[in-house]
Predicted model as a PDB file, atoms N, CA, C, CB and O in Angstrom, pLDDT in the B-factor column:
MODEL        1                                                                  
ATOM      1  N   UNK A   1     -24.761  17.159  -4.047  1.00 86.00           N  
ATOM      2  CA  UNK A   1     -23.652  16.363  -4.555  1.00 86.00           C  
ATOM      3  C   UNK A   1     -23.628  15.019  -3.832  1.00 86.00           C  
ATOM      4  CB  UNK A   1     -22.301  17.111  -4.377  1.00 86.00           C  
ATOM      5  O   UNK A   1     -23.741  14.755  -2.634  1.00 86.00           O  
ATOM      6  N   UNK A   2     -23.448  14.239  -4.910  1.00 93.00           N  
ATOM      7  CA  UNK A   2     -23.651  12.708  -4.185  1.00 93.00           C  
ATOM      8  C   UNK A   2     -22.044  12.206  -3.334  1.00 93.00           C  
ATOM      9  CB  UNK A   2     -24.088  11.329  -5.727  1.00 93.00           C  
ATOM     10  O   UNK A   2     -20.915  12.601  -3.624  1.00 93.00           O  
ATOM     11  N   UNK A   3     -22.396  11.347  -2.372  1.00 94.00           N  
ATOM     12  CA  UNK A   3     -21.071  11.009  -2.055  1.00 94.00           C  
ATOM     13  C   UNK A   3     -20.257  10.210  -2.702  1.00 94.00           C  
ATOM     14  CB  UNK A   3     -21.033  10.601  -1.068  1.00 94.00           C  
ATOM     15  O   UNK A   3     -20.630   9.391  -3.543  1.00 94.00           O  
ATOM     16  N   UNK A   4     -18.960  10.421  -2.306  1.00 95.00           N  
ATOM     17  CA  UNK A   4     -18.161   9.290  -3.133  1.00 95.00           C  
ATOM     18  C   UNK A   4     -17.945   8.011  -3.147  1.00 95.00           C  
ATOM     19  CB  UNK A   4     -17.218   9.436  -3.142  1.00 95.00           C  
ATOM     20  O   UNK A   4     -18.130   7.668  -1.980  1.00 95.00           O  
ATOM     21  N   UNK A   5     -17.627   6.968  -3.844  1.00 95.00           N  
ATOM     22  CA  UNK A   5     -17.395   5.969  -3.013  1.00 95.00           C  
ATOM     23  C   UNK A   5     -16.054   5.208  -2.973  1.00 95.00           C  
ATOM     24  CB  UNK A   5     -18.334   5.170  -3.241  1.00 95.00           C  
ATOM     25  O   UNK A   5     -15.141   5.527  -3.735  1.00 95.00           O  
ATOM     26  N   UNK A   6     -15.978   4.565  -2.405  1.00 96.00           N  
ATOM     27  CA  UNK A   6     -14.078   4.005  -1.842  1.00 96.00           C  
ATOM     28  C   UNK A   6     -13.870   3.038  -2.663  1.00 96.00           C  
ATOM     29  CB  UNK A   6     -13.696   3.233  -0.075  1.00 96.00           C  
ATOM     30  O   UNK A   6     -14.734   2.196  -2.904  1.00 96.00           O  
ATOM     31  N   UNK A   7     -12.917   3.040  -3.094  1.00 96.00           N  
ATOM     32  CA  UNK A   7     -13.472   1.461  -3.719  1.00 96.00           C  
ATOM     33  C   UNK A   7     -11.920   0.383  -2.968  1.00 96.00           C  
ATOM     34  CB  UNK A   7     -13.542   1.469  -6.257  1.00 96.00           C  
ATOM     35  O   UNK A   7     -10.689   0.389  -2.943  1.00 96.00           O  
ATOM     36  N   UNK A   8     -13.182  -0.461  -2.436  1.00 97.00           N  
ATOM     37  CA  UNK A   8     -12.834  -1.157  -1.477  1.00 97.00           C  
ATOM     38  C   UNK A   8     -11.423  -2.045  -1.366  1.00 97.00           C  
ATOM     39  CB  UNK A   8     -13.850  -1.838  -1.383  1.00 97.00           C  
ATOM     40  O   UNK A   8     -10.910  -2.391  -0.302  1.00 97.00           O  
ATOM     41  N   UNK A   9     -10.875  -2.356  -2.794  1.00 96.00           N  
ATOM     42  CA  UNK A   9      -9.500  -3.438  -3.105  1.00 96.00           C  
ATOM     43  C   UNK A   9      -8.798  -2.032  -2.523  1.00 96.00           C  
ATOM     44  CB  UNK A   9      -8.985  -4.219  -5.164  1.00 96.00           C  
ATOM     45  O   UNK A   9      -8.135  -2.145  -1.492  1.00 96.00           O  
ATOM     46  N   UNK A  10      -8.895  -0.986  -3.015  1.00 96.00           N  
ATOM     47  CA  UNK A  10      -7.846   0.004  -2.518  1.00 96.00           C  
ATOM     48  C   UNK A  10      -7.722   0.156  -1.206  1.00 96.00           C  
ATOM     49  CB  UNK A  10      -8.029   1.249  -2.967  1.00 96.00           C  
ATOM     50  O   UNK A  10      -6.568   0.188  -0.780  1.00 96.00           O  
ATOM     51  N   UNK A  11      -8.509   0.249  -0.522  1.00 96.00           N  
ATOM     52  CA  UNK A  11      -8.805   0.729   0.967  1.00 96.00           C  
ATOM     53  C   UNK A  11      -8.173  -0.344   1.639  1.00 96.00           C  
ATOM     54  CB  UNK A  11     -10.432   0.917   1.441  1.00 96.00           C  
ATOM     55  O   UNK A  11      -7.613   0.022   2.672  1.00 96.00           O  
ATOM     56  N   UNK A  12      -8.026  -2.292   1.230  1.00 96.00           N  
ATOM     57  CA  UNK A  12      -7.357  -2.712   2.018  1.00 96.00           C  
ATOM     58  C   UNK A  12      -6.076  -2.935   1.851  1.00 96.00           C  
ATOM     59  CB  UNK A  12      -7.813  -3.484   2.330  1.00 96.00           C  
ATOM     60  O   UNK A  12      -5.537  -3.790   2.553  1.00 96.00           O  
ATOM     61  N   UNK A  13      -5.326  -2.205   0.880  1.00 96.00           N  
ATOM     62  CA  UNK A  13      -3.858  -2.522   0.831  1.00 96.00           C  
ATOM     63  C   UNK A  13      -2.876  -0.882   0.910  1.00 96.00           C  
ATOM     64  CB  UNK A  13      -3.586  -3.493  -0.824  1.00 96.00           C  
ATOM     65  O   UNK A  13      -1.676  -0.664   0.748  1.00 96.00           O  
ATOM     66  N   UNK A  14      -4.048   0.044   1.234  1.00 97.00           N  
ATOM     67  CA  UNK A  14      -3.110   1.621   1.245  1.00 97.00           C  
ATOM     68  C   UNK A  14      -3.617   2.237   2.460  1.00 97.00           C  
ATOM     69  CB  UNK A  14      -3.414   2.851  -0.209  1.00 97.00           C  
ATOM     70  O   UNK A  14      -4.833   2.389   2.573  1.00 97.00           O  
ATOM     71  N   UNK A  15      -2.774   2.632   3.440  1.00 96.00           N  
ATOM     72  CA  UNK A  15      -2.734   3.641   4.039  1.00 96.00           C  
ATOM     73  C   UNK A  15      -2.241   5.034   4.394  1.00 96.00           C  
ATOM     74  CB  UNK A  15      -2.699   3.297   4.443  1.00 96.00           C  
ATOM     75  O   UNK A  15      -1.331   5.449   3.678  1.00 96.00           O  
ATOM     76  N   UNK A  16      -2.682   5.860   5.393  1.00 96.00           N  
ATOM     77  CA  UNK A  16      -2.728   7.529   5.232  1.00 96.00           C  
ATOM     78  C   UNK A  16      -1.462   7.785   6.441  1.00 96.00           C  
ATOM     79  CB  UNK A  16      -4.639   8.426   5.725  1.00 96.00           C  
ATOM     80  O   UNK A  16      -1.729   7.599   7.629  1.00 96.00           O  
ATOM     81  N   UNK A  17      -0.105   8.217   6.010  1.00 95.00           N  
ATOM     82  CA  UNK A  17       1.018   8.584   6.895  1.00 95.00           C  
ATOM     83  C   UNK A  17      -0.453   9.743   8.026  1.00 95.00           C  
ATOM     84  CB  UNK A  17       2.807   9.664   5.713  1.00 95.00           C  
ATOM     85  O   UNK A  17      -1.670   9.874   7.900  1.00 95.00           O  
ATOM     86  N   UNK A  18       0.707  10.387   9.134  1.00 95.00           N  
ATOM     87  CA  UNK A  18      -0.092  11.515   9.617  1.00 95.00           C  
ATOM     88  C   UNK A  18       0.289  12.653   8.761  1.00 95.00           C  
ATOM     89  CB  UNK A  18       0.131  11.832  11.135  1.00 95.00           C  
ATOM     90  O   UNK A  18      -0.391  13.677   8.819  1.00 95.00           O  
ATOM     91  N   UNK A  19       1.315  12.580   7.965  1.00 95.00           N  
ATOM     92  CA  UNK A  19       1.744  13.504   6.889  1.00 95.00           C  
ATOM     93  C   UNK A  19       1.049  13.649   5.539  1.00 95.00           C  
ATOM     94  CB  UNK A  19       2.999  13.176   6.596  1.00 95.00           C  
ATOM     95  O   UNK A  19       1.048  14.656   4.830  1.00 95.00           O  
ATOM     96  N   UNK A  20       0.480  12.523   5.309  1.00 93.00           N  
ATOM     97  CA  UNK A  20      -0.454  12.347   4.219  1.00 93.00           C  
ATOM     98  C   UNK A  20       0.131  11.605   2.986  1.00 93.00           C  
ATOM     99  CB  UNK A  20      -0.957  13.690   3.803  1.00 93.00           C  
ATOM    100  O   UNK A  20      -0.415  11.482   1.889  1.00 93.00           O  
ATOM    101  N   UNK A  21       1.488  11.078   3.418  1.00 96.00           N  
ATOM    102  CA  UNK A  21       1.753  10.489   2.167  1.00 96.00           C  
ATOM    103  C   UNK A  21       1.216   9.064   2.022  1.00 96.00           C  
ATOM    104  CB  UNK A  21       3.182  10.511   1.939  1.00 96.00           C  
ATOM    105  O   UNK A  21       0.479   9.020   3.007  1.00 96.00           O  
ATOM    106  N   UNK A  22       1.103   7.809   1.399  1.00 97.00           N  
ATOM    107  CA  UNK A  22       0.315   6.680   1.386  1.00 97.00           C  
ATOM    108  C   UNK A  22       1.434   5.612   1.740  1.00 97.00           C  
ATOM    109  CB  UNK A  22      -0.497   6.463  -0.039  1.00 97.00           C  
ATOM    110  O   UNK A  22       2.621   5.844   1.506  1.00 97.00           O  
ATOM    111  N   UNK A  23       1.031   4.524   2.268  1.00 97.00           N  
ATOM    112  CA  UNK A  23       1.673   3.686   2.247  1.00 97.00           C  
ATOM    113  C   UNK A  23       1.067   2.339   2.057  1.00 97.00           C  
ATOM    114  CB  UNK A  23       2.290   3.859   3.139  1.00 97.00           C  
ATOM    115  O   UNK A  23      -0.057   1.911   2.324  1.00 97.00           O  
ATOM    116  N   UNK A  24       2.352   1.664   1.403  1.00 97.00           N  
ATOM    117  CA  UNK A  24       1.651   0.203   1.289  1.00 97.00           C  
ATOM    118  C   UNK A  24       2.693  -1.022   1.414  1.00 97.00           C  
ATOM    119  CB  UNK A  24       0.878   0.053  -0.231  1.00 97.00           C  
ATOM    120  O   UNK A  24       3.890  -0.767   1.548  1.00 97.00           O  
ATOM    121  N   UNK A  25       2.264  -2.258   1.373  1.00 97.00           N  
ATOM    122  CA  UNK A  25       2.941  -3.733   1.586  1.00 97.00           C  
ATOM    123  C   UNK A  25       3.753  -3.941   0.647  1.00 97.00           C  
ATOM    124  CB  UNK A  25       2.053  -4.929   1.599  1.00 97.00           C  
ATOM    125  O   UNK A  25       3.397  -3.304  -0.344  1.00 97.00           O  
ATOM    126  N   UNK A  26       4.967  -4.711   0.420  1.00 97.00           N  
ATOM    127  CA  UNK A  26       5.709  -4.993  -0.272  1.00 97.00           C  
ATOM    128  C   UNK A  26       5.133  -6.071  -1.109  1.00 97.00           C  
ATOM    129  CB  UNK A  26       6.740  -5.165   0.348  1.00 97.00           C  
ATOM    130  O   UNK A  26       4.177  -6.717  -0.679  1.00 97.00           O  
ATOM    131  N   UNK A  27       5.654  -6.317  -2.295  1.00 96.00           N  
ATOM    132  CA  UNK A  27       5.667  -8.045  -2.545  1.00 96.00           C  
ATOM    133  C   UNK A  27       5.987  -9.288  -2.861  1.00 96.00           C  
ATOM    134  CB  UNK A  27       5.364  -8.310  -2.828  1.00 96.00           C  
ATOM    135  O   UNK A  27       6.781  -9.180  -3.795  1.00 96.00           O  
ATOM    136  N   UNK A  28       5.873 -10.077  -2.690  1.00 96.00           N  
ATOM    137  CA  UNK A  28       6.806 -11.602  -2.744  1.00 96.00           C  
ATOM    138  C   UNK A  28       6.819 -11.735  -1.378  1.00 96.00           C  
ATOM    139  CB  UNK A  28       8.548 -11.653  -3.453  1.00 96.00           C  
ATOM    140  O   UNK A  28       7.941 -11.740  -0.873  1.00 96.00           O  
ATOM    141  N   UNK A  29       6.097 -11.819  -0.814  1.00 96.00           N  
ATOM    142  CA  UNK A  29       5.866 -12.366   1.040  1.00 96.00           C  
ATOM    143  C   UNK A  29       4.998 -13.101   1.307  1.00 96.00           C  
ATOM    144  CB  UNK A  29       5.494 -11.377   2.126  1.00 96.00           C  
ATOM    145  O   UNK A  29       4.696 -13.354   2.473  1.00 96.00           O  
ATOM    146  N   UNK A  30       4.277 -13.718   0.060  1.00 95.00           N  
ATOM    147  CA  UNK A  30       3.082 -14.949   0.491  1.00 95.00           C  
ATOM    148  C   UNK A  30       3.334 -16.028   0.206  1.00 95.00           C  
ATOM    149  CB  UNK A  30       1.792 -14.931  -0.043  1.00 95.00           C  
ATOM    150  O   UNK A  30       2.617 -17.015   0.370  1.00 95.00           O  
ATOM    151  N   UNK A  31       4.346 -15.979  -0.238  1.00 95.00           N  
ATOM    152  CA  UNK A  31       4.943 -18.030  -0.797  1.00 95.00           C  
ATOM    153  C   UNK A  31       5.943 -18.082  -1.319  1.00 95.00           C  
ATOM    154  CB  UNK A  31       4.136 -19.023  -2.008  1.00 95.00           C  
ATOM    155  O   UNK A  31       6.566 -17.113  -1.753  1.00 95.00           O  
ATOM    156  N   UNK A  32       6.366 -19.560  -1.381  1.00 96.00           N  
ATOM    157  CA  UNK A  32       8.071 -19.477  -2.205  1.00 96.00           C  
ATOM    158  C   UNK A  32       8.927 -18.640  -1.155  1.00 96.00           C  
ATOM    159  CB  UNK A  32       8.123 -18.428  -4.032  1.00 96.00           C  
ATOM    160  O   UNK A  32       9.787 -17.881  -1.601  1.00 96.00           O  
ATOM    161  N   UNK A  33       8.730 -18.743   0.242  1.00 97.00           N  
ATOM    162  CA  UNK A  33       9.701 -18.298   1.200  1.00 97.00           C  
ATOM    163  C   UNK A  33      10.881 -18.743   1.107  1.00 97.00           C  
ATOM    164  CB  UNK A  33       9.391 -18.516   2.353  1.00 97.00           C  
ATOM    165  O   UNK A  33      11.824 -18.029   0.765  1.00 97.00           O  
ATOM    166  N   UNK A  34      11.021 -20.419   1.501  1.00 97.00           N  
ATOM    167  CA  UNK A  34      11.722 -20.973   1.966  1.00 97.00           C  
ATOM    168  C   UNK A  34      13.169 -20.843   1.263  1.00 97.00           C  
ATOM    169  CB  UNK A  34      11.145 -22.038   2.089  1.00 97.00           C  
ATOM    170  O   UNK A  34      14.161 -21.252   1.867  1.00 97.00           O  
ATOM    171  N   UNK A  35      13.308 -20.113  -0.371  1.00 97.00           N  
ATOM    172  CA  UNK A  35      14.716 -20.334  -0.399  1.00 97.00           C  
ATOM    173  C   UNK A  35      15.075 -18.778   0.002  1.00 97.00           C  
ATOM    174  CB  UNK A  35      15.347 -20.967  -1.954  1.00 97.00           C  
ATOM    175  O   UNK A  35      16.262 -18.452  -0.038  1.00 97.00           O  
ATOM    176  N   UNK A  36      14.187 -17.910   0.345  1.00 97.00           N  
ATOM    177  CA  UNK A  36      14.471 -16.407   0.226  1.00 97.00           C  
ATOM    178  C   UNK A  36      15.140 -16.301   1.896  1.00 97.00           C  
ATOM    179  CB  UNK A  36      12.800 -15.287  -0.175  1.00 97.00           C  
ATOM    180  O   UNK A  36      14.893 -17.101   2.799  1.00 97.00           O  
ATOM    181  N   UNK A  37      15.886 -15.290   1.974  1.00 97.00           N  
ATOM    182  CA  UNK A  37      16.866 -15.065   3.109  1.00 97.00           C  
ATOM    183  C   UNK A  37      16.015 -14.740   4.098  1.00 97.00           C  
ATOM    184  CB  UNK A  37      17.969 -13.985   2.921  1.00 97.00           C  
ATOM    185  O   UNK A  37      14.825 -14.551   3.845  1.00 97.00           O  
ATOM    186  N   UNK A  38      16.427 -14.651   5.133  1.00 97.00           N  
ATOM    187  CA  UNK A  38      15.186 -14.154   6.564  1.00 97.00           C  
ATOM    188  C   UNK A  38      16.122 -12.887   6.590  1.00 97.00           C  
ATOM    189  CB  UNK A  38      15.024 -15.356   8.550  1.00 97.00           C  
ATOM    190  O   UNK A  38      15.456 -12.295   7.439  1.00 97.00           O  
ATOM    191  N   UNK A  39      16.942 -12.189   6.374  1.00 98.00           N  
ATOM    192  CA  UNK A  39      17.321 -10.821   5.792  1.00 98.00           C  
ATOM    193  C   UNK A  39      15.975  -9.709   4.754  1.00 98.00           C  
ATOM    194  CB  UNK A  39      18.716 -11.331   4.704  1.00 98.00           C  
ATOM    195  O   UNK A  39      15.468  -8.591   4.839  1.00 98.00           O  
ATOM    196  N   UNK A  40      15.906 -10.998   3.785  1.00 97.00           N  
ATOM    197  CA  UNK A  40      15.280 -10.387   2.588  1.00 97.00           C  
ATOM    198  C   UNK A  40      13.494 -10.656   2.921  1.00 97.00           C  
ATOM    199  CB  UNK A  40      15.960 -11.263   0.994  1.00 97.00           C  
ATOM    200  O   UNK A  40      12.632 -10.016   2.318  1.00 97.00           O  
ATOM    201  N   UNK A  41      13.226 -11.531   3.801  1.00 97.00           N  
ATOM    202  CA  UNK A  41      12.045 -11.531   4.359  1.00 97.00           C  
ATOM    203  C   UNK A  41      11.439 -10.886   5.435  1.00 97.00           C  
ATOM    204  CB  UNK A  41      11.912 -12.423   4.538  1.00 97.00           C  
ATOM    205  O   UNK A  41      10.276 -10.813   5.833  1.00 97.00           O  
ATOM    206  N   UNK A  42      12.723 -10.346   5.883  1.00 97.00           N  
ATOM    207  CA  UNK A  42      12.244  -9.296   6.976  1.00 97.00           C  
ATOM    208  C   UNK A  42      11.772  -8.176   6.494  1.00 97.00           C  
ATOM    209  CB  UNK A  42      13.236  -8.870   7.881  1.00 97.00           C  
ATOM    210  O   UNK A  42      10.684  -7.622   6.648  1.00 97.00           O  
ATOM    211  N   UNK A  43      12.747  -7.888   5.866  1.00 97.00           N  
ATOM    212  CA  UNK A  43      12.716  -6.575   4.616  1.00 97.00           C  
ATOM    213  C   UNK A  43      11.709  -5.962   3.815  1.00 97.00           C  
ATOM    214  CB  UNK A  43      13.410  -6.878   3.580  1.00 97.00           C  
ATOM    215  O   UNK A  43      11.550  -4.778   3.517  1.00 97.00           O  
ATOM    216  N   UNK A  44      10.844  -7.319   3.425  1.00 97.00           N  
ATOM    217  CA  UNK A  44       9.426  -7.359   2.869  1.00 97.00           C  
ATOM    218  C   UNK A  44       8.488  -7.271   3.760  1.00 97.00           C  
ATOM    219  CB  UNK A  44       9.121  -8.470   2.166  1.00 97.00           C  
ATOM    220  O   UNK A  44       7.312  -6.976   3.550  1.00 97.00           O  
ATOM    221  N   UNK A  45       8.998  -7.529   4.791  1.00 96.00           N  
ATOM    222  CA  UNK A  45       7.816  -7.661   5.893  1.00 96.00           C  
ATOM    223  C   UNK A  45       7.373  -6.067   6.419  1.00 96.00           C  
ATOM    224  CB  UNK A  45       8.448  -8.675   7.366  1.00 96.00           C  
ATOM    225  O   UNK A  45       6.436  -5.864   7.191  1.00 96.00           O  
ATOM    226  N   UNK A  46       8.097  -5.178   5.935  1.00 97.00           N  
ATOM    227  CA  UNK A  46       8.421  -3.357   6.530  1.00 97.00           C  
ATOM    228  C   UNK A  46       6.975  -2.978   5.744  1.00 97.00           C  
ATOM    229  CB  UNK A  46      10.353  -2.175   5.684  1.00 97.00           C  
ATOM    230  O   UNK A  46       6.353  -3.650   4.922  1.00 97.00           O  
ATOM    231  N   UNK A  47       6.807  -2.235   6.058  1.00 97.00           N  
ATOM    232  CA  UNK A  47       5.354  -1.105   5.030  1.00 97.00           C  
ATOM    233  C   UNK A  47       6.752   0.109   3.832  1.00 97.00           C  
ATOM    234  CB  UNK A  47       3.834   0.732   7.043  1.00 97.00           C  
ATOM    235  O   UNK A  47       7.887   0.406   4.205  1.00 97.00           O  
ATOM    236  N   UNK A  48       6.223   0.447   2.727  1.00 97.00           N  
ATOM    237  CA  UNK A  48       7.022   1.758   1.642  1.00 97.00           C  
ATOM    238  C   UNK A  48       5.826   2.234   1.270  1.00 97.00           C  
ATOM    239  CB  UNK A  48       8.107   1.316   0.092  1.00 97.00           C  
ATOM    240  O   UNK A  48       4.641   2.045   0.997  1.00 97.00           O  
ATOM    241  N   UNK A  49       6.737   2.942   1.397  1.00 97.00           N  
ATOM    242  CA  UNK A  49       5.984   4.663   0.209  1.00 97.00           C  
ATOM    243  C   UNK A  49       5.677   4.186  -1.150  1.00 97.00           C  
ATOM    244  CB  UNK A  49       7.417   6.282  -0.247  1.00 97.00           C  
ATOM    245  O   UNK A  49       6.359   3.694  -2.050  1.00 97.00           O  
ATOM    246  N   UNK A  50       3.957   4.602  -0.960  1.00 97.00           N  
ATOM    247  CA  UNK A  50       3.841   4.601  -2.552  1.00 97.00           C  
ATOM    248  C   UNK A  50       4.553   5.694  -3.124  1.00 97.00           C  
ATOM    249  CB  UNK A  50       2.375   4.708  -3.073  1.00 97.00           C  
ATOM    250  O   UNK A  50       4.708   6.743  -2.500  1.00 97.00           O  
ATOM    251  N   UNK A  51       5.134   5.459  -4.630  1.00 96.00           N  
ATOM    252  CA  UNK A  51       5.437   6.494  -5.385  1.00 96.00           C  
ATOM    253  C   UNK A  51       4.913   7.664  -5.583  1.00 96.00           C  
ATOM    254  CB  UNK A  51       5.497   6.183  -6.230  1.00 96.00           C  
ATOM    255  O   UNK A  51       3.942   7.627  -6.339  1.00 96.00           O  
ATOM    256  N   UNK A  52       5.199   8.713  -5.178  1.00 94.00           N  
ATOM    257  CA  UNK A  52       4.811  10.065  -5.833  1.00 94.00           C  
ATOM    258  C   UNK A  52       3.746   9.834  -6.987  1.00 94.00           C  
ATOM    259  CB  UNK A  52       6.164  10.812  -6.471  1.00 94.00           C  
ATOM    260  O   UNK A  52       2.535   9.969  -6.815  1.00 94.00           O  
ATOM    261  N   UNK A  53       4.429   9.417  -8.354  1.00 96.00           N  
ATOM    262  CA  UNK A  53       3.828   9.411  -9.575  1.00 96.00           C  
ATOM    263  C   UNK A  53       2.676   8.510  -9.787  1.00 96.00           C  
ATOM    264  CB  UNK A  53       4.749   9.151 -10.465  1.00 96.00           C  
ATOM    265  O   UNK A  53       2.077   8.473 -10.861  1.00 96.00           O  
ATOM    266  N   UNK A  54       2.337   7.715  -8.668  1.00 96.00           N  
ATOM    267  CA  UNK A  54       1.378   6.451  -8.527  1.00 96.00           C  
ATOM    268  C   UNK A  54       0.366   7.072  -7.371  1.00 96.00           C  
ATOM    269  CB  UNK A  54       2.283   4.835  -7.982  1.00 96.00           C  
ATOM    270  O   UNK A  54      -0.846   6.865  -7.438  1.00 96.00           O  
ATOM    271  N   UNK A  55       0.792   7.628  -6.608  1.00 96.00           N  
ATOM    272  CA  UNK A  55       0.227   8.725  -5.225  1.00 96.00           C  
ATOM    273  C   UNK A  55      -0.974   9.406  -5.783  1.00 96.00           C  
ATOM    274  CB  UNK A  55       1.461  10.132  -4.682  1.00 96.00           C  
ATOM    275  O   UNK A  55      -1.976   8.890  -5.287  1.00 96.00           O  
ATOM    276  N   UNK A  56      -1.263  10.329  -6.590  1.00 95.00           N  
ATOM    277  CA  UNK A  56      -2.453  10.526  -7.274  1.00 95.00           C  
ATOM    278  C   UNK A  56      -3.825   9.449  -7.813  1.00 95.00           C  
ATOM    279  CB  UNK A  56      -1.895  11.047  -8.276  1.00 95.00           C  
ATOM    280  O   UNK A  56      -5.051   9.369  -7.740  1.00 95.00           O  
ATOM    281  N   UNK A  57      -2.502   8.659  -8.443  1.00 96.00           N  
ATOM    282  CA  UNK A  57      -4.010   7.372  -8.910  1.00 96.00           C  
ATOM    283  C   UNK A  57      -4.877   7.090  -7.589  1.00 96.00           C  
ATOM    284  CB  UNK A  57      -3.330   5.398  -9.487  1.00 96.00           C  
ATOM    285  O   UNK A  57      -6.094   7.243  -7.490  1.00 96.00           O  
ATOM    286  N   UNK A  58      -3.728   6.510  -6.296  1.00 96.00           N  
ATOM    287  CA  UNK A  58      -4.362   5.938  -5.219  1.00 96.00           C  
ATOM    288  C   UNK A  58      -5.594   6.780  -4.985  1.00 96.00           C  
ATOM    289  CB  UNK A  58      -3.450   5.845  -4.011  1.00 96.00           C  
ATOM    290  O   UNK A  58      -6.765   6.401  -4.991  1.00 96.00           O  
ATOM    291  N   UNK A  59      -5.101   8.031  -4.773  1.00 96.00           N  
ATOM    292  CA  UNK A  59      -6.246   8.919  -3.720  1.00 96.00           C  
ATOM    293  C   UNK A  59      -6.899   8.748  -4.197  1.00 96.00           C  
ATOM    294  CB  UNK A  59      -6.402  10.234  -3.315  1.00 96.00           C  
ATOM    295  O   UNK A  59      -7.741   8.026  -3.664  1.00 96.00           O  
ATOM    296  N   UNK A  60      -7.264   9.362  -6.094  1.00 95.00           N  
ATOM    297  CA  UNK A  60      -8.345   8.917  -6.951  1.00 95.00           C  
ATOM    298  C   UNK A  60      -9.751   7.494  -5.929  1.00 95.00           C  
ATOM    299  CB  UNK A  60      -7.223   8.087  -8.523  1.00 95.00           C  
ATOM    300  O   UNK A  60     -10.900   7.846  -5.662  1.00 95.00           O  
ATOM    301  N   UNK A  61      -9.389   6.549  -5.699  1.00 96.00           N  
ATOM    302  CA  UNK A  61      -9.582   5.664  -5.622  1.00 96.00           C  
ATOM    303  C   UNK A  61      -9.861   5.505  -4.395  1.00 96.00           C  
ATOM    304  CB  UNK A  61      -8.915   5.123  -6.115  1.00 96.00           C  
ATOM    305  O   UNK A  61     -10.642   4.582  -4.164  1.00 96.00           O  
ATOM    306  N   UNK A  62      -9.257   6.455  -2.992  1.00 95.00           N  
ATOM    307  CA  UNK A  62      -9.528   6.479  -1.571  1.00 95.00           C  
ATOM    308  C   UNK A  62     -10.233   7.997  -1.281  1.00 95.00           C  
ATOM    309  CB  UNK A  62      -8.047   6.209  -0.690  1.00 95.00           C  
ATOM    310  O   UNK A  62      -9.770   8.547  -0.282  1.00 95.00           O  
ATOM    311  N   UNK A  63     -11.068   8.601  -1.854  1.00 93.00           N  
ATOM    312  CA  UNK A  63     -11.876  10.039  -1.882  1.00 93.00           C  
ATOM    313  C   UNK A  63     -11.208  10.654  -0.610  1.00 93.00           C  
ATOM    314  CB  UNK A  63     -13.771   9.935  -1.735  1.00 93.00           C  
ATOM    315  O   UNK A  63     -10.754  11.797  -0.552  1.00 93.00           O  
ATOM    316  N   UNK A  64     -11.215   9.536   0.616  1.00 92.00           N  
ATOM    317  CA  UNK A  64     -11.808   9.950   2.158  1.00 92.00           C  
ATOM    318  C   UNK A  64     -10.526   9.630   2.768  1.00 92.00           C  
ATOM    319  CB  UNK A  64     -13.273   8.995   2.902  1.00 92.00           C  
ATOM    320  O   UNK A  64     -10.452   9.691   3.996  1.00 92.00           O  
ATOM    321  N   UNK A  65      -9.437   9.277   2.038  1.00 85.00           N  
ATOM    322  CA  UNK A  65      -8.050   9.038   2.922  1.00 85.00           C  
ATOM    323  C   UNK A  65      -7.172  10.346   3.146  1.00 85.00           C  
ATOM    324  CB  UNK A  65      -7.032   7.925   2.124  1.00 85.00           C  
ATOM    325  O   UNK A  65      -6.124  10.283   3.788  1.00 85.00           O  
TER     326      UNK A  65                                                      
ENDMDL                                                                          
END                                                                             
């Protein structure tokens, strides 16, 4: 059986809890700051849970996470 492979856009925006659930970056944090609150930019700045219902596609896509 051949190995799998990662595919790489995934691998740099999801990671593996020690629990196994995935996590990833928010978005609206690369530009167009300046009228957004430093409340609401902090906020974005945190890591979330991918969705449950989206949680399958990822792994699909990370074999080895």
């Amino acid at each position: 059986m051949p190995k799998l492979k990662t595919r790489k856009a995934a691998a740099k925006r999801f990671r593996a809890t020690g629990s196994g659930k995935i996590m990833r970056r928010k978005a609206f944090k690369s530009h167009l700051l300046e009228h957004k609150s430093a409340d609401r930019k902090r906020n974005l700045g945190k890591m979330a849970l991918v969705d449950e219902r989206d949680a399958d596609n990822v792994r699909g896509m990370l074999p080895y996470l």
